[in-house]
DRENTORKOL-3810 file (N, C-alpha, C; in nm, 4 decimals):
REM DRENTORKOL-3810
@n.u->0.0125; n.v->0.6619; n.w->5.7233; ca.u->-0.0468; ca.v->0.6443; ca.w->5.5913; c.u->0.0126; c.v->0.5183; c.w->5.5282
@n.u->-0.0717; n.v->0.4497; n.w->5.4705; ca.u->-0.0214; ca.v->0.3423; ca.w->5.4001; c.u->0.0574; c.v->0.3720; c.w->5.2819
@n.u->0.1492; n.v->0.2641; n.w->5.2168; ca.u->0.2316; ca.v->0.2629; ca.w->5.0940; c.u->0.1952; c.v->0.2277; c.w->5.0304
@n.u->0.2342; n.v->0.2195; n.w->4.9348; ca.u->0.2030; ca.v->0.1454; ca.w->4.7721; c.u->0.3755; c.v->0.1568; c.w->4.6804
@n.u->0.4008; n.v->0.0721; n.w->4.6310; ca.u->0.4940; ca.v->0.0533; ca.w->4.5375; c.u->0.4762; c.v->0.0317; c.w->4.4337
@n.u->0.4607; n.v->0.1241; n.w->4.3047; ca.u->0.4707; ca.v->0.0842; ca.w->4.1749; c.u->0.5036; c.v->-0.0144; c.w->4.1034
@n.u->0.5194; n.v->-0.0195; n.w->4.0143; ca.u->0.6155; ca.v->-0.1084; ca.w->3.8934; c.u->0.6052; c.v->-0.0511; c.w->3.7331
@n.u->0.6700; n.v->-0.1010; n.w->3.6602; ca.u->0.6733; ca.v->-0.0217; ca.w->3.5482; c.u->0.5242; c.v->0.0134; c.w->3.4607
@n.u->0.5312; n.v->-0.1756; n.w->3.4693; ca.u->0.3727; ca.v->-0.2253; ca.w->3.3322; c.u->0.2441; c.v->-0.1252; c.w->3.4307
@n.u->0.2730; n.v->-0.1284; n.w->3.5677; ca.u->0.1154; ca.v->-0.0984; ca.w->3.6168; c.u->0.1112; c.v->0.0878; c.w->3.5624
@n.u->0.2534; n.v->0.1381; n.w->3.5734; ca.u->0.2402; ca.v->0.2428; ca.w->3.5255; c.u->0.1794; c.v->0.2720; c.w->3.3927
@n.u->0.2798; n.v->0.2200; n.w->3.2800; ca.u->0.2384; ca.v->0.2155; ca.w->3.1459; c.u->0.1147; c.v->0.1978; c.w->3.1162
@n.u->0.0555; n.v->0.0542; n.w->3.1882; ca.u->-0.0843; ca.v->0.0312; ca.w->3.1440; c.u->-0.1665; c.v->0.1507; c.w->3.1939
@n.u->-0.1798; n.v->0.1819; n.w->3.3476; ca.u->-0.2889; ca.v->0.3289; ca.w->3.3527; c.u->-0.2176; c.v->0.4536; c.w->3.2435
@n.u->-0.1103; n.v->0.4767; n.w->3.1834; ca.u->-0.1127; ca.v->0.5901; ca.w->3.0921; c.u->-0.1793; c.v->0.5428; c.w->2.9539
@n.u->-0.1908; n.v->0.4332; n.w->2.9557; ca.u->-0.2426; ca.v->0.3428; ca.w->2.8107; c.u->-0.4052; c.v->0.3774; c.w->2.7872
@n.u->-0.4805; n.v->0.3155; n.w->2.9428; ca.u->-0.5746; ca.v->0.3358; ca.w->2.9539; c.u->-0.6459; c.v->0.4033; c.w->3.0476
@n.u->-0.5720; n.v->0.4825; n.w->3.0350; ca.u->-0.6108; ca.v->0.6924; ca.w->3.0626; c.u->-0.6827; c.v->0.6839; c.w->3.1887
@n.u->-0.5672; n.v->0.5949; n.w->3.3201; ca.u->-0.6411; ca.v->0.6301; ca.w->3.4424; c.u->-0.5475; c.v->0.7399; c.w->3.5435
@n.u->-0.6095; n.v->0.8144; n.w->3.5933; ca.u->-0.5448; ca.v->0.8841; ca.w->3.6870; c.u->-0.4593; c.v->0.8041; c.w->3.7920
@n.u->-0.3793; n.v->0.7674; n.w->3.8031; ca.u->-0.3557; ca.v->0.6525; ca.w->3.9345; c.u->-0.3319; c.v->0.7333; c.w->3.9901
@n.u->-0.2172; n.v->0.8316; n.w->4.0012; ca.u->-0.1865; ca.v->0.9584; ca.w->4.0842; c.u->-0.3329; c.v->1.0121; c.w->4.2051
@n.u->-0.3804; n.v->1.0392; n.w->4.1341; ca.u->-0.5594; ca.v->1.0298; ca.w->4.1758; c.u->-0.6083; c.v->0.9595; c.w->4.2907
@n.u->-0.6284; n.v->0.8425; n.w->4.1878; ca.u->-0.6888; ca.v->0.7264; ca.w->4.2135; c.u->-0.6339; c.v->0.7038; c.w->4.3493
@n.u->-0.5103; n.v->0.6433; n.w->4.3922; ca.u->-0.4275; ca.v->0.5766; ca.w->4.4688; c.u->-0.4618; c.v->0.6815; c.w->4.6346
@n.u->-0.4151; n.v->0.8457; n.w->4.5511; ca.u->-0.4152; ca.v->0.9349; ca.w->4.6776; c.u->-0.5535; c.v->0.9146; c.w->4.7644
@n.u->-0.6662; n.v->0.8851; n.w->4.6948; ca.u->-0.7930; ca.v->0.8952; ca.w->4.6861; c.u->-0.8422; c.v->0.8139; c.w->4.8227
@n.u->-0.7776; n.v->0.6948; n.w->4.7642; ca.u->-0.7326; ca.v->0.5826; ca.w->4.8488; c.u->-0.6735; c.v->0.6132; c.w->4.9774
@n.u->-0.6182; n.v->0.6648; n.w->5.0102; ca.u->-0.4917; ca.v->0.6959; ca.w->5.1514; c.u->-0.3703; c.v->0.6337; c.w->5.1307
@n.u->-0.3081; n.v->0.5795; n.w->5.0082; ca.u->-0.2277; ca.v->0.5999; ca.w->5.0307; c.u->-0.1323; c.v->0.6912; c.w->4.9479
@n.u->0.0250; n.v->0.6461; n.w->5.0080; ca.u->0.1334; ca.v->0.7246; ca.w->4.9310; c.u->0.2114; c.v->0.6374; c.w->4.8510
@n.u->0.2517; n.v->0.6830; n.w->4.7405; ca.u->0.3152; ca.v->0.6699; ca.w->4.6513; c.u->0.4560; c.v->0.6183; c.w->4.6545
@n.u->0.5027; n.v->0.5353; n.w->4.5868; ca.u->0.6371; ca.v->0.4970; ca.w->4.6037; c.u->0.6481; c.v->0.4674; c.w->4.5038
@n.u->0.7880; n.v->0.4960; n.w->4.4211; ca.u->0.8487; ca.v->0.4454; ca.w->4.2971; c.u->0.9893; c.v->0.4575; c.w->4.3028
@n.u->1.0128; n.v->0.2806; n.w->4.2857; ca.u->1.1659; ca.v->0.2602; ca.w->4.2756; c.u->1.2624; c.v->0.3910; c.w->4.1509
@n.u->1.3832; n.v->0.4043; n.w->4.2246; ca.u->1.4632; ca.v->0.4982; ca.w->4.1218; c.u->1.4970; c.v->0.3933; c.w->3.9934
@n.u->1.5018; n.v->0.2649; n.w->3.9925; ca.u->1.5074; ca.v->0.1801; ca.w->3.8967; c.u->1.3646; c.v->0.0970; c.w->3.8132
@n.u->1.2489; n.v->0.1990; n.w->3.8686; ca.u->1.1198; ca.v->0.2119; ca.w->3.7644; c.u->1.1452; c.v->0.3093; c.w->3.6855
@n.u->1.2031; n.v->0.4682; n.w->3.7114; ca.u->1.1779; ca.v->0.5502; ca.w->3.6406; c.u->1.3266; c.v->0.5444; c.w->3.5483
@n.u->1.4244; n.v->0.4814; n.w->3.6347; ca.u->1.4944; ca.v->0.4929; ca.w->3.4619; c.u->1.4634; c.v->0.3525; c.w->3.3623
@n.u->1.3769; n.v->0.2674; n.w->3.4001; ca.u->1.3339; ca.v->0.1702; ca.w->3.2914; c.u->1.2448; c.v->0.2960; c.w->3.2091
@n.u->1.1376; n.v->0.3512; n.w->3.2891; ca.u->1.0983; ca.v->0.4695; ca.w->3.2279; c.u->1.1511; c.v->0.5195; c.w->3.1078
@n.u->1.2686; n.v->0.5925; n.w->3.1501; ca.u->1.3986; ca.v->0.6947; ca.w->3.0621; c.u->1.4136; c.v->0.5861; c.w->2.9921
@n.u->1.4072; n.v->0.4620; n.w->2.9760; ca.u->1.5223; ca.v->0.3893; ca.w->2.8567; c.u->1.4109; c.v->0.3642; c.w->2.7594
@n.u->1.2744; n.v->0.3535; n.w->2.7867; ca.u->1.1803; ca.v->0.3178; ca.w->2.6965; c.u->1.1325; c.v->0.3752; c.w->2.5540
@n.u->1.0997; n.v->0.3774; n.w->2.4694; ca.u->1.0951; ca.v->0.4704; ca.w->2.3893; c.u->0.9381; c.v->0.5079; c.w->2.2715
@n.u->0.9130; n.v->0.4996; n.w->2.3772; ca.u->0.7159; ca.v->0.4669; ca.w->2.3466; c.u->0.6855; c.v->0.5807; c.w->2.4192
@n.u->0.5321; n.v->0.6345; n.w->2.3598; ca.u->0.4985; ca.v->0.7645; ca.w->2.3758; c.u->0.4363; c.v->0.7440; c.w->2.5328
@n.u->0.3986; n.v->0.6069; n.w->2.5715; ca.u->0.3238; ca.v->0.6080; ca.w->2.7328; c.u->0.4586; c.v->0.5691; c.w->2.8359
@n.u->0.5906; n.v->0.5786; n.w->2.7975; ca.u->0.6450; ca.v->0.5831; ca.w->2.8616; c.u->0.7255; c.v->0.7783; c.w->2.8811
@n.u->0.6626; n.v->0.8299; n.w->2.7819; ca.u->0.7501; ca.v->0.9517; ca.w->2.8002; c.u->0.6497; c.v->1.0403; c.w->2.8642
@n.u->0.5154; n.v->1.0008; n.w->2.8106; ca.u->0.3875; ca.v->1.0516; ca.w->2.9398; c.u->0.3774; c.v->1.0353; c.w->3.0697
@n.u->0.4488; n.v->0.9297; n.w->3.0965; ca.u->0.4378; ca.v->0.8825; ca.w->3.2022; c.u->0.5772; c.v->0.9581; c.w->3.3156
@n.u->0.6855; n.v->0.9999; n.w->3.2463; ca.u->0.7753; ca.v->1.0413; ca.w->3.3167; c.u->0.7310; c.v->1.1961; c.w->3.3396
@n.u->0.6497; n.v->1.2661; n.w->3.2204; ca.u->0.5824; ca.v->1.4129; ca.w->3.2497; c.u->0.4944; c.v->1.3817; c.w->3.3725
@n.u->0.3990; n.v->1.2852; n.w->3.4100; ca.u->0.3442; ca.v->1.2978; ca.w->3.4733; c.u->0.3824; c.v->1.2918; c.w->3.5714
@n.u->0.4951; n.v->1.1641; n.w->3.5930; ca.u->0.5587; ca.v->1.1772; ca.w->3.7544; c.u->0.6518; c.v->1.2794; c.w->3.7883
@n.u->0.7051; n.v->1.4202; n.w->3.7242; ca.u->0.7323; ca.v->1.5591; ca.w->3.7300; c.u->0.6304; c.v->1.6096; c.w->3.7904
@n.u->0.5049; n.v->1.5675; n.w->3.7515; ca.u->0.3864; ca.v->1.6787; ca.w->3.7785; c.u->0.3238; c.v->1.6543; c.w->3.8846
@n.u->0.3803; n.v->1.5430; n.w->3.9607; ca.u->0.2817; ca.v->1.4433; ca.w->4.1235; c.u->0.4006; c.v->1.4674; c.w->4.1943
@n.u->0.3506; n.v->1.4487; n.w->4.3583; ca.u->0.4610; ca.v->1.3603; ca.w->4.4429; c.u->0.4323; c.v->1.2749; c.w->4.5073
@n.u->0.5391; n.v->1.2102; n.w->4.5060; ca.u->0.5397; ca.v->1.0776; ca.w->4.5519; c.u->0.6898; c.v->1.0603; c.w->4.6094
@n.u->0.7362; n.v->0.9838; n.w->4.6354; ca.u->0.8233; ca.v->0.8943; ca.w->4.6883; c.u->0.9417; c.v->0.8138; c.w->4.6227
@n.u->1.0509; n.v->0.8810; n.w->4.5853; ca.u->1.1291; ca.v->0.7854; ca.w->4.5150; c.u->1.2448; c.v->0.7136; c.w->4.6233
@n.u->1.2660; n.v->0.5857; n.w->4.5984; ca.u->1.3021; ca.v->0.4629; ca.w->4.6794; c.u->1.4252; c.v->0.3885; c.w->4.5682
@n.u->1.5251; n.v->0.3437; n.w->4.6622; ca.u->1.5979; ca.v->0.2748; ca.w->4.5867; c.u->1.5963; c.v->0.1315; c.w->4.6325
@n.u->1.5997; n.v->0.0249; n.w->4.5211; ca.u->1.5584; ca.v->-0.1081; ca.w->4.5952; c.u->1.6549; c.v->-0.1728; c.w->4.5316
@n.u->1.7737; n.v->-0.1271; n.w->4.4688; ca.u->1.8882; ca.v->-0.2186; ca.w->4.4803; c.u->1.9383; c.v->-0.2318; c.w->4.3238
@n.u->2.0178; n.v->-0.3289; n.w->4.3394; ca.u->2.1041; ca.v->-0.3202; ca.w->4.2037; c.u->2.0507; c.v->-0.4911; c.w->4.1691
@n.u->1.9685; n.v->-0.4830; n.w->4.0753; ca.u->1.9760; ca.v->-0.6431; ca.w->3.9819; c.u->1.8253; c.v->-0.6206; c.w->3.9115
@n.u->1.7720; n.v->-0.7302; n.w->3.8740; ca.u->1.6552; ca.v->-0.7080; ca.w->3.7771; c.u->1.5211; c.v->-0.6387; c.w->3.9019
@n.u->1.4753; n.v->-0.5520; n.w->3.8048; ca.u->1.3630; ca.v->-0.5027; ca.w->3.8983; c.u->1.2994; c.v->-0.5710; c.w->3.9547
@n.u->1.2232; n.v->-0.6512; n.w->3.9140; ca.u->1.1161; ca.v->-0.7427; ca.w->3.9344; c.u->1.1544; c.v->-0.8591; c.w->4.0804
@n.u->1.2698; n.v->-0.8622; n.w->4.0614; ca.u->1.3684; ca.v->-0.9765; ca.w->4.1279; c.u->1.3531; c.v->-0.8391; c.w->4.2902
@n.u->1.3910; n.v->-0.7686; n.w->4.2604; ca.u->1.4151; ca.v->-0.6350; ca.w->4.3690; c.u->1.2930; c.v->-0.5973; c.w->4.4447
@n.u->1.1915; n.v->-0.6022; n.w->4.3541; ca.u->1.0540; ca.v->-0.5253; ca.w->4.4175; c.u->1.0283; c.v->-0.6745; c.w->4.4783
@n.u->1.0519; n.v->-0.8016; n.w->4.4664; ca.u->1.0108; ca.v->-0.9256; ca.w->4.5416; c.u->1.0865; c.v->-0.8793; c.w->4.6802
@n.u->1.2119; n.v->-0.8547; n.w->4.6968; ca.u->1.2567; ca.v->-0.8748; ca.w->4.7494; c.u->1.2496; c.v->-0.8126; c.w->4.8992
@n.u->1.2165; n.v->-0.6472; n.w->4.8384; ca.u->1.1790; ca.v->-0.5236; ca.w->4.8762; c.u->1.0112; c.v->-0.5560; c.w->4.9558
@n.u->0.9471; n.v->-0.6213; n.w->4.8732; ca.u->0.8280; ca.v->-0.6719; ca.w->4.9457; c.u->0.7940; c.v->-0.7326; c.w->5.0514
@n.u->0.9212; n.v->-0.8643; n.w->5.0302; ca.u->0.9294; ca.v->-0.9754; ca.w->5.1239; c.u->0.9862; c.v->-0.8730; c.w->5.2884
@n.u->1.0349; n.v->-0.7493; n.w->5.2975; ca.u->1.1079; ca.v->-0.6833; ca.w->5.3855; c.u->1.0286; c.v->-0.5938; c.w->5.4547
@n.u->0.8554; n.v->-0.5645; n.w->5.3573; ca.u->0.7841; ca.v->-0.4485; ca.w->5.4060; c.u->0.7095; c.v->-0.5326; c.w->5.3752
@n.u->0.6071; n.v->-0.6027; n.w->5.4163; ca.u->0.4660; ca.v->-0.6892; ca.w->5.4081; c.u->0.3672; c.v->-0.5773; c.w->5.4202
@n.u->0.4093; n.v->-0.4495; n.w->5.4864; ca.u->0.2688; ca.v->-0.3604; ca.w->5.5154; c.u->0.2679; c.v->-0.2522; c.w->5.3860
@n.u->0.3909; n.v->-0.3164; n.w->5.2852; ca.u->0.3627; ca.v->-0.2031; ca.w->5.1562; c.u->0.2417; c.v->-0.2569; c.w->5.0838
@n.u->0.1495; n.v->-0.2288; n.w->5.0163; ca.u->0.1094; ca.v->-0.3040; ca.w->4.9139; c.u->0.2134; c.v->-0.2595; c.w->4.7636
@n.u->0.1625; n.v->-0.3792; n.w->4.6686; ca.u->0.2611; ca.v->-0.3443; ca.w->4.5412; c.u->0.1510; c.v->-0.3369; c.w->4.3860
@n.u->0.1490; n.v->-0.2130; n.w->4.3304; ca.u->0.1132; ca.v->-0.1871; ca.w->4.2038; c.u->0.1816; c.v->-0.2284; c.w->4.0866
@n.u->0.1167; n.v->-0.3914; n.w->4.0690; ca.u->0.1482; ca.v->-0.4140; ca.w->3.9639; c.u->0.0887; c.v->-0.5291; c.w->3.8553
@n.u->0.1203; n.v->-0.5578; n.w->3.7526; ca.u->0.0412; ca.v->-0.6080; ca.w->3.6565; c.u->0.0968; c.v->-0.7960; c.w->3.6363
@n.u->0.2420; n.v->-0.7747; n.w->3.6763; ca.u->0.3148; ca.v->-0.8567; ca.w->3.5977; c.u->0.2696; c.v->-0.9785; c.w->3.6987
@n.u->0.2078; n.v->-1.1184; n.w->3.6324; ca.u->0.1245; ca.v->-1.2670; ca.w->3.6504; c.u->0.2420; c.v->-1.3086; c.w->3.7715
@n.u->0.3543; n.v->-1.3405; n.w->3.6948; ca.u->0.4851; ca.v->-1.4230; ca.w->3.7472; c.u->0.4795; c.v->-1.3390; c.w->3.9205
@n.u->0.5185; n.v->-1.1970; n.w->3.9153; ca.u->0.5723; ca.v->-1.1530; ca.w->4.0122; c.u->0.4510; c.v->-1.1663; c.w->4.1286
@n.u->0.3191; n.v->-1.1133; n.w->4.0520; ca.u->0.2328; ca.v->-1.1348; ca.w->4.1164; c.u->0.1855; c.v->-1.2567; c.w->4.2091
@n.u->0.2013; n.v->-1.3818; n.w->4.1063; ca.u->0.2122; ca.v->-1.4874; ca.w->4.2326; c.u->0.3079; c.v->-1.5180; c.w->4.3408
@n.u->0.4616; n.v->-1.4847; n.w->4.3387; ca.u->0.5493; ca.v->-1.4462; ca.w->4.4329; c.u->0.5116; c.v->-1.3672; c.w->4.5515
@n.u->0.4337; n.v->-1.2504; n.w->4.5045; ca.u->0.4088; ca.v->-1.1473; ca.w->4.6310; c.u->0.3270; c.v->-1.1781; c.w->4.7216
@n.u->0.3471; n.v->-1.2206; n.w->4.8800; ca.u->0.2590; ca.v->-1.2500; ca.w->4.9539; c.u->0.1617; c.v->-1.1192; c.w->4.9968
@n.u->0.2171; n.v->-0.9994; n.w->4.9930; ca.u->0.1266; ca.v->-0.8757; ca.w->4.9900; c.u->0.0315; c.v->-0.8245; c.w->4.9442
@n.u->-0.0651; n.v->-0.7264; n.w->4.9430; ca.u->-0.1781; ca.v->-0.7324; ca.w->4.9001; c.u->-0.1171; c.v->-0.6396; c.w->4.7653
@n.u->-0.2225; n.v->-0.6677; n.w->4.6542; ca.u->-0.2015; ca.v->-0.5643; ca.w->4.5486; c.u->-0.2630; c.v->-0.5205; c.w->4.4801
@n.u->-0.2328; n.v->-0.4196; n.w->4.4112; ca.u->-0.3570; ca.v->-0.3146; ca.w->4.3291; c.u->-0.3370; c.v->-0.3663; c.w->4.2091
@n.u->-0.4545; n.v->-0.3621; n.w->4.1270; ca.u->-0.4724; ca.v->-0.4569; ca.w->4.0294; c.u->-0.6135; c.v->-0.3358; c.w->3.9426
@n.u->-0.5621; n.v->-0.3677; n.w->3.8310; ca.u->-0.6649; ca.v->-0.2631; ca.w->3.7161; c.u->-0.7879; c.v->-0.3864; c.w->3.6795
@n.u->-0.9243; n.v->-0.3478; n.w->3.7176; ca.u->-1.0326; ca.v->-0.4070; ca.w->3.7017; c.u->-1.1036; c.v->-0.3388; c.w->3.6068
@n.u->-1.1486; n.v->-0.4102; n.w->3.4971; ca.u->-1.2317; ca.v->-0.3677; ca.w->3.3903; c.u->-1.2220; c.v->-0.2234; c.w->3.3212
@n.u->-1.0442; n.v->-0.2006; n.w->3.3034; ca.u->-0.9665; ca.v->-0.1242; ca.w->3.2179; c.u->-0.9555; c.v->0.0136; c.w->3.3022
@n.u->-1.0736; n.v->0.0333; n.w->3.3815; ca.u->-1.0680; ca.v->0.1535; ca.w->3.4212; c.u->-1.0651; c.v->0.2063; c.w->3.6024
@n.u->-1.0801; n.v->0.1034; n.w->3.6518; ca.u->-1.0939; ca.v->0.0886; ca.w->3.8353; c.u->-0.9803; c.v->0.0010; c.w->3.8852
@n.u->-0.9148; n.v->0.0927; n.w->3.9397; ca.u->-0.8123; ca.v->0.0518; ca.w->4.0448; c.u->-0.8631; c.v->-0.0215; c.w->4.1808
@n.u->-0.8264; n.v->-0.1479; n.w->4.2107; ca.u->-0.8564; ca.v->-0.2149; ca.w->4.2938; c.u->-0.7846; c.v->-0.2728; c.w->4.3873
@n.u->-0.7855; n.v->-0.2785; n.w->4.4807; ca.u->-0.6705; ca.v->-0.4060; ca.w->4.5448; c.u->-0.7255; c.v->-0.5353; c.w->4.6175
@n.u->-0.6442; n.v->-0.6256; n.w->4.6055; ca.u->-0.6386; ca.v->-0.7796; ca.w->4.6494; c.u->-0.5603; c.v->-0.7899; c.w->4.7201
END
């Protein structure tokens, strides 16, 4: 089965705009992965789509992964550059042009897509 790796914003944004990704993604074939240093950016946040978002990942399974000690973003590059056959769920422009991997990307607020 294929992977997928989260990130924070791609989370936040589908609890923002009320998509199932949990769903969506399984729907897809693949499985789920989320760094242990997504969900405590999670825990430190203090916005109501970040505290939805930690009920919800209680309520799924998936895959929790540790990808190291330094800035996330810097980590999930890094983590990428090591698994080319993960794809990576995420929003953020910068990281996005870094990642030579394919990635899931929110199309017209409500359809999960990948590139």
């Amino acid at each position: 089965m294929k992977q997928i790796l989260l990130d924070t914003n791609f989370i936040l944004t589908c609890i923002k705009q009320k998509i199932d990704f949990f769903e969506e993604l399984e729907f897809m074939g693949l499985e789920i992965l989320i760094p242990k240093q997504v969900i405590k950016e999670l825990k430190g946040l203090k916005i109501k789509e970040a505290k939805l978002a930690l009920r919800l990942l209680e309520k799924n399974i998936f895959e929790e992964n540790d990808i190291g000690r330094g800035h996330v973003d810097k980590r999930i590059k890094l983590f990428a550059d090591k698994n080319s056959e993960v794809l990576i769920a995420t929003l953020d422009k910068e990281l996005q042009k870094k990642l030579k991997n394919k990635k899931i990307i929110i199309r017209g607020k409500k359809k999960l897509e990948i590139v």
